[in-house]
DRENDO-1510 file (C-alpha; in Angstrom, 1 decimal, always signed):
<recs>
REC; n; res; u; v; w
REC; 1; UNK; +1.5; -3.1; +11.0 .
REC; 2; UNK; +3.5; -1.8; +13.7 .
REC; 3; UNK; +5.4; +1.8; +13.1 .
REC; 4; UNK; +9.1; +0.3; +12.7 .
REC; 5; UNK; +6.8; -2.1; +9.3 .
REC; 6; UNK; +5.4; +1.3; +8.2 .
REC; 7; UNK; +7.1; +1.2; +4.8 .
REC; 8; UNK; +8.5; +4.4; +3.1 .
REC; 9; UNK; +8.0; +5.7; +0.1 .
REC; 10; UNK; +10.4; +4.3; -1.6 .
REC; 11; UNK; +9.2; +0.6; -0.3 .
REC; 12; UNK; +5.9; +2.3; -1.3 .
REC; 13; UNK; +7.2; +2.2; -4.7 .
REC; 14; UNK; +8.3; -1.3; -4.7 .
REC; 15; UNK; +5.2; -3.0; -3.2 .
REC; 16; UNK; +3.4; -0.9; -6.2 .
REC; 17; UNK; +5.3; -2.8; -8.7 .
REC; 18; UNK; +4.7; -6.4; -6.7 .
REC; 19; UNK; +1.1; -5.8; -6.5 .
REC; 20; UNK; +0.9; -4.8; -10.0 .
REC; 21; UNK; +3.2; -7.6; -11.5 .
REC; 22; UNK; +3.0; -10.0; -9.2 .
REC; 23; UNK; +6.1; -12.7; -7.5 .
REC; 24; UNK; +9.3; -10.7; -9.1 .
REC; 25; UNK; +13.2; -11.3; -9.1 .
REC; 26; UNK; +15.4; -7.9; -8.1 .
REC; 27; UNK; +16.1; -7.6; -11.6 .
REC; 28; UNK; +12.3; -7.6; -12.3 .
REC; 29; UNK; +11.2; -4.8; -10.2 .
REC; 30; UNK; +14.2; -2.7; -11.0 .
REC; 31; UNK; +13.4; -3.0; -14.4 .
REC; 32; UNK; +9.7; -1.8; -13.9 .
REC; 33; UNK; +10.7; +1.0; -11.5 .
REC; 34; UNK; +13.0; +2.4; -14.8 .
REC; 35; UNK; +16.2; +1.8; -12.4 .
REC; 36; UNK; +18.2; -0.7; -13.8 .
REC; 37; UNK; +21.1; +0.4; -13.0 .
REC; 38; UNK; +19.8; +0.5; -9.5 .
REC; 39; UNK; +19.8; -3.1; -9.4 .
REC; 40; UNK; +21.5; -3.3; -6.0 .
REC; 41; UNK; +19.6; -0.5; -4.3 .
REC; 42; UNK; +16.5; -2.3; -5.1 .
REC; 43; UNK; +17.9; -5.5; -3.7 .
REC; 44; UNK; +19.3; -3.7; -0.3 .
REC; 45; UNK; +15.3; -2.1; +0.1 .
REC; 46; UNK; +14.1; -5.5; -0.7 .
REC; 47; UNK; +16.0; -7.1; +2.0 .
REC; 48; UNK; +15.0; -4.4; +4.7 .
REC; 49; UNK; +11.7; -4.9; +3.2 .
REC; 50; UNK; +12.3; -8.5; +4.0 .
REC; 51; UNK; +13.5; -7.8; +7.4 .
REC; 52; UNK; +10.4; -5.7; +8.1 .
REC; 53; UNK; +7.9; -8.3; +7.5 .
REC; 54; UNK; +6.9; -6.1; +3.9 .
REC; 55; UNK; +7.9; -8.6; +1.4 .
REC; 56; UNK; +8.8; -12.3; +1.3 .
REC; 57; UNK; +11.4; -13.9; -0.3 .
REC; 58; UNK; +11.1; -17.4; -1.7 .
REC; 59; UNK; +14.5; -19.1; -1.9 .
REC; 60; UNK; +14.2; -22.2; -4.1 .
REC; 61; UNK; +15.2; -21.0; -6.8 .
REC; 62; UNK; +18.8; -19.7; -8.2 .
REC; 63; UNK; +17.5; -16.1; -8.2 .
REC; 64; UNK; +15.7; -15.1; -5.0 .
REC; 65; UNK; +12.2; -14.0; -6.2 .
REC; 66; UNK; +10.0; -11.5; -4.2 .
REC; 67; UNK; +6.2; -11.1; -3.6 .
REC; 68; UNK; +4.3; -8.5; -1.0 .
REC; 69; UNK; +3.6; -9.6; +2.2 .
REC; 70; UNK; +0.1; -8.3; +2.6 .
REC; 71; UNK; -2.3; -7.3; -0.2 .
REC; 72; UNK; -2.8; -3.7; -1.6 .
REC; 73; UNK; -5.9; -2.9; +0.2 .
REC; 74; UNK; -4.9; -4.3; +3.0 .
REC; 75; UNK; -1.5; -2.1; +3.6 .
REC; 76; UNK; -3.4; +1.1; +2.8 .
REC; 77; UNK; -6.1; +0.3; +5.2 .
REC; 78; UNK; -3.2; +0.1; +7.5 .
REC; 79; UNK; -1.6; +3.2; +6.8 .
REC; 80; UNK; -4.9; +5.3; +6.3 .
REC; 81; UNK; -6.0; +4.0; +9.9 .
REC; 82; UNK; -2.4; +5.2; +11.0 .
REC; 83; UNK; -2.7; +8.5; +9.7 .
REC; 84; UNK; -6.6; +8.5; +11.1 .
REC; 85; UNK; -4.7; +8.1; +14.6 .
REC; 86; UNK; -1.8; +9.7; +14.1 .
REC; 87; UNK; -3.7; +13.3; +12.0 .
REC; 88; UNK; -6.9; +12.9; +13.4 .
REC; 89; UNK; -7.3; +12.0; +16.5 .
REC; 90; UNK; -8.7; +8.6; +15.6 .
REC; 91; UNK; -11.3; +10.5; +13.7 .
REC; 92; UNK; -12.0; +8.7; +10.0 .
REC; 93; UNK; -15.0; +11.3; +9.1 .
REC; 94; UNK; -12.3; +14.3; +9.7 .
REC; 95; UNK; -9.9; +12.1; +7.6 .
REC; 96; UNK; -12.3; +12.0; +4.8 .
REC; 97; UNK; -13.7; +15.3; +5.0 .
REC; 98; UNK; -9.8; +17.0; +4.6 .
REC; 99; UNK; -8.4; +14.3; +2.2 .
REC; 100; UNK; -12.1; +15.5; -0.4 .
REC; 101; UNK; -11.2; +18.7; +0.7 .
REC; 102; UNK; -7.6; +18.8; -0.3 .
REC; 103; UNK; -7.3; +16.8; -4.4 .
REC; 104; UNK; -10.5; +17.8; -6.6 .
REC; 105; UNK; -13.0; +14.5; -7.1 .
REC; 106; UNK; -14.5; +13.4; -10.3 .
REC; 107; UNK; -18.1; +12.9; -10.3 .
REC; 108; UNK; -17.4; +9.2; -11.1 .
REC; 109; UNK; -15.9; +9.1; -7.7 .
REC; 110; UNK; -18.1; +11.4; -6.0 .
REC; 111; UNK; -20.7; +8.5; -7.0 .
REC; 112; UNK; -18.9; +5.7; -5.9 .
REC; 113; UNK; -18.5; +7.6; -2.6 .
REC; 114; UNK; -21.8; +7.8; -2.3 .
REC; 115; UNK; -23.1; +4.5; -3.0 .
REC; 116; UNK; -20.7; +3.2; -0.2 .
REC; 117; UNK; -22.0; +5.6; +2.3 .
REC; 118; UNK; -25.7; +4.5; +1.2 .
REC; 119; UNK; -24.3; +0.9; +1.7 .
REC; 120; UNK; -23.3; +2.0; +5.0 .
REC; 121; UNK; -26.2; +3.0; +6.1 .
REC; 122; UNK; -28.8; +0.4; +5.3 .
REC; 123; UNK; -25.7; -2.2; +6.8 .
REC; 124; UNK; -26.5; +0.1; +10.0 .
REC; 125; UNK; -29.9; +0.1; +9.7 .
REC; 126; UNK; -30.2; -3.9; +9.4 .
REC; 127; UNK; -27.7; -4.6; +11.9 .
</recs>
C-alpha cells in the first residue's frame, strides 16, 4: 500500500464498518457509522476511497454497493509495517516493545503474545 493508499482515519472508520458488515450501499455504512445525515460525505470518502484502490465499487446494480479492497489483517499488517519504517527504523521488536509499553495488556493477551512468540521460535528452530 503505497503512502498516497494510506487511508485516514476517517477511511479507517469506513473500512471498519465493510469489514464488519460486509458488501454495503452508501446508505448502509452511513447508517452504521450513526451519520445519516452524512449520507453524501460518506459517498464523497467512498469515492476517494475508490480512487485510492481502498474500496471497490460494484456497479450492476441501481445503487452502487461497496466492499474493502483488501482484508482487515491484511491493511493493518500494512500500516503497522509502515509505522515499523516510518517510527522505528524498520525495527518490529522496538515497535512491539513501545506499543506494550504505552496501553496496559490483559493477561489474556499477554498469553496469546506469548504463545505466538513460542510459535516463533520452534518455526525458527525447525526451519
Amino acid at each position: 500500500m503505497a503512502a498516497r493508499r494510506r487511508p485516514t482515519d476517517a477511511e479507517l472508520a469506513i473500512l471498519r464498518v465493510l469489514w464488519a458488515q460486509g458488501p454495503s450501499t452508501v446508505r448502509e455504512v452511513a447508517e452504521e457509522m450513526g451519520r445519516e445525515g452524512a449520507y453524501t460525505t460518506v459517498l464523497k470518502l467512498l469515492q476517494i476511497m475508490t480512487g485510492k484502490g481502498l474500496v471497490r465499487r460494484d456497479e450492476s446494480a441501481r445503487t452502487h454497493v461497496y466492499r474493502a479492497a483488501r482484508s482487515e489483517r491484511a491493511t493493518q499488517r500494512q500500516l503497522v509495517r509502515d509505522l515499523a519504517d516510518r517510527a522505528f527504523g524498520g525495527s518490529a521488536g522496538r515497535l512491539a516493545m513501545q506499543a506494550l509499553a504505552a496501553r496496559k495488556v490483559s493477561p489474556q493477551e499477554l498469553a496469546e503474545i506469548r504463545e505466538w512468540l513460542a510459535e516463533q521460535e520452534g518455526q525458527r528452530e525447525g526451519a
